[in-house]
Structures are given as C-alpha cells and as structure tokens.
C-alpha positions in Angstrom: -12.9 -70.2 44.8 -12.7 -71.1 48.5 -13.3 -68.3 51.6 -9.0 -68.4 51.8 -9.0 -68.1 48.4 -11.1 -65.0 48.1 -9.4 -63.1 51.1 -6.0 -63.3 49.6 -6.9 -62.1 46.2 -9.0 -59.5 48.5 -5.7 -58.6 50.2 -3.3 -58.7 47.1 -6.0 -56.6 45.3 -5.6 -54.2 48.3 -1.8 -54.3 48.2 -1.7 -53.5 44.5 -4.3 -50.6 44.8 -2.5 -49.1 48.2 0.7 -48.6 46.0 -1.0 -47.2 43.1 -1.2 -43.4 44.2 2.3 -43.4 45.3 4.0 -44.8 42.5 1.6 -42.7 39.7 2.3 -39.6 42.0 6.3 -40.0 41.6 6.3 -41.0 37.9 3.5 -38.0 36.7 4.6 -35.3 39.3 8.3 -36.3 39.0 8.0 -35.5 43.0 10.2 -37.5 45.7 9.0 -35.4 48.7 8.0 -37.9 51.2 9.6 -40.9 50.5 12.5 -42.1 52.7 14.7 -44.2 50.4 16.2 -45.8 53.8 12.8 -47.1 54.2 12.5 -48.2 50.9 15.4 -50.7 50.6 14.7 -51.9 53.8 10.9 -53.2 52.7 12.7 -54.4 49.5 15.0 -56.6 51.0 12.0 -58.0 53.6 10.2 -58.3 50.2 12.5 -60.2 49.2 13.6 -62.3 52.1 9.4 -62.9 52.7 9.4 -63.5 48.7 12.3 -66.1 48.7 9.6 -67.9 52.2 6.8 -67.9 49.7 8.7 -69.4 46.8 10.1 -72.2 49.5 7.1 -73.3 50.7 4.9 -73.0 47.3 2.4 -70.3 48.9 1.4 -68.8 45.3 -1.2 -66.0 46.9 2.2 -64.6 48.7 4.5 -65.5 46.0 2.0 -63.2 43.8 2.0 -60.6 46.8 5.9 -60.3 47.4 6.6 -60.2 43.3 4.3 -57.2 43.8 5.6 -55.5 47.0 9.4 -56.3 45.0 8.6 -54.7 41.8 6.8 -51.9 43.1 9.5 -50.9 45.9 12.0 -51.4 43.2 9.8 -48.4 40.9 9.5 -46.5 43.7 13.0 -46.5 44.6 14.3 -46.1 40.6 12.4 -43.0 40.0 12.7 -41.7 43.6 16.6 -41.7 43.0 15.6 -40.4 39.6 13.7 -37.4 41.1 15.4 -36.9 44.5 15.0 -33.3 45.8 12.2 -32.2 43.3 9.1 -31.7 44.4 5.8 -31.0 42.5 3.9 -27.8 43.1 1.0 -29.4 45.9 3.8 -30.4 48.0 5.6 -27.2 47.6 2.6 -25.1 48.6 2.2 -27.8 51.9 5.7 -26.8 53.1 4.6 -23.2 53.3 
C-alpha cells in the first residue's frame, strides 16, 4: 500500500466512523431531534451525483466512499422519517 493509498482508506475509515454515532443514535434512541431531512436528501443526491463521477472515472477509494455516504444518508433518512417528532429523553432534558 502506497502513501495515496493509505490516506484514502484513512479518510473512508474516518467517514465511516463520523456516521456511526448518528446513525446508532437514531436506530437505539428511536430519536430524530436534530436531523434536517432537507439536508439529508440534498447530500444524498450529491452522494449520488459524486458516486455516479467515481464509478465514471474508475476511482474505487471514492466509489467505496460515496456507496458509504449513499447508504448511510439513505438509513439516516428511512428511520428519521420513521421516527420524525420523537425524541429520546437526553435530548428532551437539552430543550429545557
């Protein structure tokens, strides 16, 4: 494994760890406070577009990345439709 190489495992590690709290947070808690579902589509449709680049060009670090960013925005957006309006206890007691 080259220098390259080694950052963009580093960075899709870093991707795939960033996302981690969020999405175990929304699927344990059954909590949607917080996330902007706006927000959400619009990253999965530049995960998408970005995704589509990668595949065109045979870049497989970012075709790795954007399979990730797409599947985990598309989570995060099921269950947060799932679970809109509730919120969990912690963020109930931060709104007061």
């Amino acid at each position: 494994m080259n220098i390259t190489d080694f950052f963009g495992v580093a960075g899709v590690a870093l991707v795939m760890i960033a996302y981690l709290p969020q999405v175990v947070h929304l699927i344990r808690e059954h909590c949607s406070a917080g996330i902007s579902i706006k927000a959400y589509v619009l990253w999965l449709i530049a995960a998408g577009f970005l995704w589509l680049h990668a595949m065109m060009i045979f870049d497989v670090t970012f075709i790795v990345l954007q399979t990730i960013n797409v599947l985990t925005n598309a989570v995060i957006l099921l269950y947060a439709q799932r679970y809109k309006s509730q919120v969990c206890r912690s963020h109930q007691l931060l709104k007061t």
